[in-house]
C-alpha positions as CSV (number, residue, x, y, z in Angstrom):
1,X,91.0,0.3,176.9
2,X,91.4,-3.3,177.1
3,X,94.7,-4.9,175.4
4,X,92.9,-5.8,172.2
5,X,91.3,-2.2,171.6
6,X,95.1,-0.5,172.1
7,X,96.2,-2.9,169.4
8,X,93.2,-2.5,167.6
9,X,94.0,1.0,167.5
10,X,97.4,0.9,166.9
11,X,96.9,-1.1,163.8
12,X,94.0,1.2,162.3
13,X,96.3,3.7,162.4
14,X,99.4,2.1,160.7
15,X,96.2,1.0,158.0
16,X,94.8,4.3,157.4
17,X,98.4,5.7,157.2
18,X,99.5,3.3,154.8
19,X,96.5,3.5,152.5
20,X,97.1,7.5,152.4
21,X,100.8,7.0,151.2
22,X,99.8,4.0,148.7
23,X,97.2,6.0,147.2
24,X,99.9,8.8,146.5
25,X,101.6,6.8,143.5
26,X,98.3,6.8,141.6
27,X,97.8,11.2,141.6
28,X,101.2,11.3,140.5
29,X,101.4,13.2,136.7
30,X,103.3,15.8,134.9
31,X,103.0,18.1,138.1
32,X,105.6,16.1,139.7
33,X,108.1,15.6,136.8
34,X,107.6,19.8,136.4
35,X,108.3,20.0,139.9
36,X,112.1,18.2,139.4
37,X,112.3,19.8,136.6
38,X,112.8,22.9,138.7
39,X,114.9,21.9,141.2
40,X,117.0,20.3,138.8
41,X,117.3,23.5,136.7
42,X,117.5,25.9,139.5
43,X,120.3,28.6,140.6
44,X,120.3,28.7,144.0
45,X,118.3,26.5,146.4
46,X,115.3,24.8,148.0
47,X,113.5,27.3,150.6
48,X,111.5,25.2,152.3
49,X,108.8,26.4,154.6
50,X,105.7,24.9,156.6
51,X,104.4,25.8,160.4
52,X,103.1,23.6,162.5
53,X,103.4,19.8,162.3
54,X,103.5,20.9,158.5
55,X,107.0,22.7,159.3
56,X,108.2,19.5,160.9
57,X,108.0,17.9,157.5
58,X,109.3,20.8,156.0
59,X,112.1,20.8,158.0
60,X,112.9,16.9,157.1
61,X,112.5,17.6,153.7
62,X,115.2,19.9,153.5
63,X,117.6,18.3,155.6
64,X,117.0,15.0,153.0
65,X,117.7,17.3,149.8
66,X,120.8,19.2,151.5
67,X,122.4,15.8,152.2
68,X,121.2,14.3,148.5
69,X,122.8,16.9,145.9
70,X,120.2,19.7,146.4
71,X,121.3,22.1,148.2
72,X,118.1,23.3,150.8
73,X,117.3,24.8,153.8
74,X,114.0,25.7,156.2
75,X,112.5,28.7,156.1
76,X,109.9,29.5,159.2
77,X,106.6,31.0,157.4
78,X,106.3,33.7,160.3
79,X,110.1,34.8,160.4
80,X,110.1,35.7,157.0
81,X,107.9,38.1,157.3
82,X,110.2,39.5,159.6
83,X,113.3,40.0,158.2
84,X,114.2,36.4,156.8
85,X,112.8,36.5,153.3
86,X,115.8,37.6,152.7
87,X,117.7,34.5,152.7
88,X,115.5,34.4,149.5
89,X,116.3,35.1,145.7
90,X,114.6,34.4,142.3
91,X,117.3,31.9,141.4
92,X,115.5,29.7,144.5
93,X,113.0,27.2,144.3
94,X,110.3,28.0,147.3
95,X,108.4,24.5,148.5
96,X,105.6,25.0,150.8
97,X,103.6,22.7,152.7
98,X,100.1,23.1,153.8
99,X,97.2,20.7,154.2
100,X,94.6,22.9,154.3
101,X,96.3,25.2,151.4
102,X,95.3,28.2,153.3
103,X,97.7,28.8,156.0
104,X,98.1,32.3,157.2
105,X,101.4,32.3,157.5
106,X,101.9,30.6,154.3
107,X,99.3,32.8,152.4
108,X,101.1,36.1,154.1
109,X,104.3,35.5,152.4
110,X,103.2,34.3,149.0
111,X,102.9,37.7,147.4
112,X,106.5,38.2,148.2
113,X,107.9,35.1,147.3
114,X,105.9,35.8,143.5
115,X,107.6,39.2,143.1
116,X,111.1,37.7,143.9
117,X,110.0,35.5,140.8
118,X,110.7,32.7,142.6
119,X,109.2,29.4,141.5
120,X,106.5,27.7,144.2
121,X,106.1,24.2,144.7
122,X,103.3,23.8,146.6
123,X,102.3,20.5,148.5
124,X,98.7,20.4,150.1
125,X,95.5,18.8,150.3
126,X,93.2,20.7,148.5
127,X,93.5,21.2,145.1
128,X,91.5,24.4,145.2
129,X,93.2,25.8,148.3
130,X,94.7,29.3,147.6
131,X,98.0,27.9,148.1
132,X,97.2,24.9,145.1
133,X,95.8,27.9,142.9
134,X,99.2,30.5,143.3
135,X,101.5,28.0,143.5
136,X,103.7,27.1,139.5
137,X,102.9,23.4,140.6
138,X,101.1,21.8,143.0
139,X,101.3,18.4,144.6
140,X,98.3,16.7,145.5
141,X,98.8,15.2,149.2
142,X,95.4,15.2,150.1
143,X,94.6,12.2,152.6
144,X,90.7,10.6,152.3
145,X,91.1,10.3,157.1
146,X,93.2,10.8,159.1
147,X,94.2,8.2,161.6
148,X,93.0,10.1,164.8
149,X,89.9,8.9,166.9
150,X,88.8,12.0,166.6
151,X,89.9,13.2,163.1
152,X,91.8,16.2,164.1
153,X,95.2,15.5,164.9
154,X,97.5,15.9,161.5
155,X,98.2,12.2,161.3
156,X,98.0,10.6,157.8
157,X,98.0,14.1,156.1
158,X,101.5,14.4,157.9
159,X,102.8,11.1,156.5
160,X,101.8,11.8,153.2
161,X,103.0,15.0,153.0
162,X,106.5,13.6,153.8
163,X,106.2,10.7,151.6
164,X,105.2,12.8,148.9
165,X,108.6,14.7,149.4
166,X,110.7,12.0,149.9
167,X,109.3,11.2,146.6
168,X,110.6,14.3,145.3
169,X,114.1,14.3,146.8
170,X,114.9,10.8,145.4
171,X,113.4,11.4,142.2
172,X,115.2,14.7,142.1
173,X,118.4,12.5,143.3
174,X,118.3,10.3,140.7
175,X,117.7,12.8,137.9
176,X,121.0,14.5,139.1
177,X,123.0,11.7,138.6
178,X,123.9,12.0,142.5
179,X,126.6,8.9,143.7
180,X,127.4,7.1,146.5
181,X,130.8,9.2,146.6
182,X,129.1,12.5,146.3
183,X,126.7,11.0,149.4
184,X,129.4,9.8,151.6
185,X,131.1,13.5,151.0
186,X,127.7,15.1,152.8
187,X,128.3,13.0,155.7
188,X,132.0,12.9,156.5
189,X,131.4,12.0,159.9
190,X,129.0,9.3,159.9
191,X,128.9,5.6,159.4
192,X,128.5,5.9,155.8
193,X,131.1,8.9,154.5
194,X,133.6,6.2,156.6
195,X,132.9,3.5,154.1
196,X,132.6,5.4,150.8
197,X,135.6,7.9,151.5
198,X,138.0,6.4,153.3
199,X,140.7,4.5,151.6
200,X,143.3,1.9,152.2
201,X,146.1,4.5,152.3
202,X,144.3,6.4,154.8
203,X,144.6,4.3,157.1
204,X,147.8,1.9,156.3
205,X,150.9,2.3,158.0
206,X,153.7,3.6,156.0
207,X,156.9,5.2,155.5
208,X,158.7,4.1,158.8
209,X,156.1,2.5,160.2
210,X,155.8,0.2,157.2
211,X,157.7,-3.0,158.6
212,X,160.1,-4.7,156.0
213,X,162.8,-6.7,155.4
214,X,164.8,-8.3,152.5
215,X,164.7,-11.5,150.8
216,X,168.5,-12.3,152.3
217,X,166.9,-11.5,155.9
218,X,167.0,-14.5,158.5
219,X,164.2,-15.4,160.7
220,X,166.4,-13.6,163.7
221,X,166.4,-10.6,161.6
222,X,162.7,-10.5,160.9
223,X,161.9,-10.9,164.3
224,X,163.8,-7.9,165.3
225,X,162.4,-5.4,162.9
226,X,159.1,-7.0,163.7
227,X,159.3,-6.3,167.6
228,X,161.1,-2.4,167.0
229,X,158.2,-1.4,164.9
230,X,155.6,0.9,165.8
231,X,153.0,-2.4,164.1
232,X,153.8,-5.2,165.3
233,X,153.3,-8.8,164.3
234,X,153.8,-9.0,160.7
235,X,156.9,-8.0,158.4
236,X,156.4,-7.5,154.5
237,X,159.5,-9.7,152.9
238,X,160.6,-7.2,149.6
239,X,163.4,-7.6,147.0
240,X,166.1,-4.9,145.5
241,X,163.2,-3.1,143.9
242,X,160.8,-3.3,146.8
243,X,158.8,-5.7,145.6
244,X,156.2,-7.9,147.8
245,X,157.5,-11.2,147.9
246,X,155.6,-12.4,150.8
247,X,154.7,-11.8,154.7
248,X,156.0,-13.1,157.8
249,X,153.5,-13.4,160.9
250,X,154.5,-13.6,164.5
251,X,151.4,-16.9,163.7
252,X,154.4,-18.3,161.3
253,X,156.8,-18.1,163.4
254,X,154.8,-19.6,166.5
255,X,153.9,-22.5,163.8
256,X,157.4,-22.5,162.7
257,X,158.4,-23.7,166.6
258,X,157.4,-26.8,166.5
259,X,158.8,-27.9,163.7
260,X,162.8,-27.6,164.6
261,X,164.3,-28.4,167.2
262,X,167.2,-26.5,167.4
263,X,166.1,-22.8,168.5
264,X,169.6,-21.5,166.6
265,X,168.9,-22.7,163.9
266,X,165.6,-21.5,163.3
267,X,166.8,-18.4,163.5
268,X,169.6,-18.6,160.9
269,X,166.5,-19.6,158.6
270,X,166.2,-17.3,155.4
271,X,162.8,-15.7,155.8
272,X,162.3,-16.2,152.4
273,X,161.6,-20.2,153.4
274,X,159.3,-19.7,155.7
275,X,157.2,-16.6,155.4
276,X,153.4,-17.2,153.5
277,X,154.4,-16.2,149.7
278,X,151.9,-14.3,147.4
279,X,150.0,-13.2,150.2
280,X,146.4,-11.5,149.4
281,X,147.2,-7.5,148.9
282,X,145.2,-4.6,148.8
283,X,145.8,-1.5,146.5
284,X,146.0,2.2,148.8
285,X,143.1,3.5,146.6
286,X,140.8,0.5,147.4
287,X,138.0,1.4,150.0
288,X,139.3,0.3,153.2
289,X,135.8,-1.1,153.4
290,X,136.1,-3.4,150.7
291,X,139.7,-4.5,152.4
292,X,137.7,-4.5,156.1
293,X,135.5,-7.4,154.4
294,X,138.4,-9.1,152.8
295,X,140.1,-9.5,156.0
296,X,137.0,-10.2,157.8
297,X,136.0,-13.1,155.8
298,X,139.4,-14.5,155.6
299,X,140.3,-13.5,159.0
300,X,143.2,-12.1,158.7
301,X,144.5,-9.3,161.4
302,X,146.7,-7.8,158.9
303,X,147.2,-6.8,154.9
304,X,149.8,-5.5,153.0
305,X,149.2,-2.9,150.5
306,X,151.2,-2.8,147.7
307,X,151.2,-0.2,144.2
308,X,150.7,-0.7,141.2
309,X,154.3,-1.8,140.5
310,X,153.6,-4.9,143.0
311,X,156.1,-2.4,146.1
312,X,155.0,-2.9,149.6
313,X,153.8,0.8,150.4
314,X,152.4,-0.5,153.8
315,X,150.4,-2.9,155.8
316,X,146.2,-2.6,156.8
317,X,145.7,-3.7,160.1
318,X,142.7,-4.9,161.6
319,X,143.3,-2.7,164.6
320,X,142.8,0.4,162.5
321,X,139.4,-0.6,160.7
322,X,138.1,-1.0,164.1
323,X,139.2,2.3,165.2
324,X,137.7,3.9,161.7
325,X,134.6,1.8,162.6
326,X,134.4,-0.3,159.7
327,X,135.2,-3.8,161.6
């Protein structure tokens, strides 16, 4: 094939492909608000079966409900009739995926799953397939080619099919009322659970390691509890009460150099003189993303956190948030 007949190719594909999932949104009725409707008012959860290239949607659609407030898993067609059906109870919903609707492996284990009295979502491409006709509700993901030369691969069937059950999860998803929080707490461990669940006082340093000293404090005095601390750098400048009153930098102090002369008495200074007063804060219940942007933006390589009665409770560093991954 020359260069032009690849692309050629390439792009009939992605045409025919596209065409099969656009057409979807036009067949879609009362069958698929019927087929939330179940999954929304179900007991126990998505069994999710298919064989084939049809079980390597199946298996994608259940990973996407599991992590989107439905709880789901795969079943494989052929072990079920060995022993795994019974993972399986009426309070389940069963989704099924077949193009051609017939399936043996699918058809074999339908009498079962009926006497369970377990609802059946069936998605396929035949509307008078047996699977179509046993099924409570069938999806219509029937596909007009499919994108192989030679029509026989499962090519655009496939991508329907998993559009069309996207389309259910995310409906289903939304009907829930399922939240960003409720997301993040499916994926703990990933990118995303970092930046919805993690929180300011996480990740702050506190308690001991929280560097502060008092209004009456000298420069000289700041300096000291700023090098003997675990964070380094920055001191938060409190009153009686604890109370933020400001923040003191190693950056002021290098700034503060050049403009007196006499080393001794810089350091007799009052902190209170010198240090950057009503500094920006963050709360320890913000998202130590949302602080992560703050101090991106403004630069800053550190934060202090104070509550809600304005006490210094500790200090973000930008150190951290690129540990946690969210700088």
């Amino acid at each position: 094939m020359t260069e032009h007949e690849i692309l050629q190719q390439a792009r009939q594909t992605l045409a025919i492909e596209a065409e099969a999932v656009s057409s979807l949104s036009e067949r879609l009725g009362a069958a698929f608000v019927e087929a939330v409707e179940l999954l929304l008012a179900m007991g126990g959860r998505a069994v999710v079966c298919g064989i084939g290239k049809s079980g390597a949607v199946a298996r994608k659609l259940a990973g996407t409900l599991a992590s989107t407030g439905t709880p789901a898993f795969f079943m494989h067609p052929a072990e079920a009739l060995h022993g795994d059906l019974g993972m399986v109870t009426g309070d389940d919903v069963v989704i099924m995926f077949s193009n051609s609707g017939e399936t043996d492996e699918i058809l074999n284990i339908l009498p079962a799953i009926k006497r369970l009295g377990a609802p059946i979502i069936g998605i396929c491409g035949r509307d008078s397939s047996t699977l179509a006709q046993e099924a409570t509700v069938a999806l219509d993901a029937s596909v007009v080619q499919e994108a192989c030369p030679l029509g026989l691969s499962p090519t655009a069937s496939t991508t329907a099919a998993m559009a069309l059950g996207d389309a259910l999860a995310m409906a289903t998803m939304a009907a829930r009322g399922f939240t960003v929080e409720e997301y993040g707490a499916t994926h703990p461990q990933g990118a995303l659970g970092r930046r919805v669940l993690l929180r300011v006082a996480d990740l702050m340093h506190s308690g001991e390691d929280n560097p502060v000293v008092p209004l009456t404090a000298t420069v000289l005095e700041a300096l000291l509890t700023m090098s003997s601390a675990s964070l380094r750098g920055v001191v938060s400048v409190v009153d009686d009460e604890g109370r933020l009153h400001g923040l003191f930098t190693d950056g002021d102090f290098r700034r503060l150099m050049p403009a007196v002369a006499d080393r001794n008495e810089i350091m007799a200074q009052p902190v209170s003189e010198v240090m950057t007063r009503n500094p920006t804060t963050a709360g320890p219940d913000m998202l130590a993303a949302e602080a992560a942007k703050i101090m991106d933006e403004r630069e800053f390589d550190n934060i202090p956190v104070v509550d809600e009665q304005g006490r210094a409770v500790g200090i973000l560093d930008v150190q951290d948030l690129m540990k946690a991954g969210l700088l």
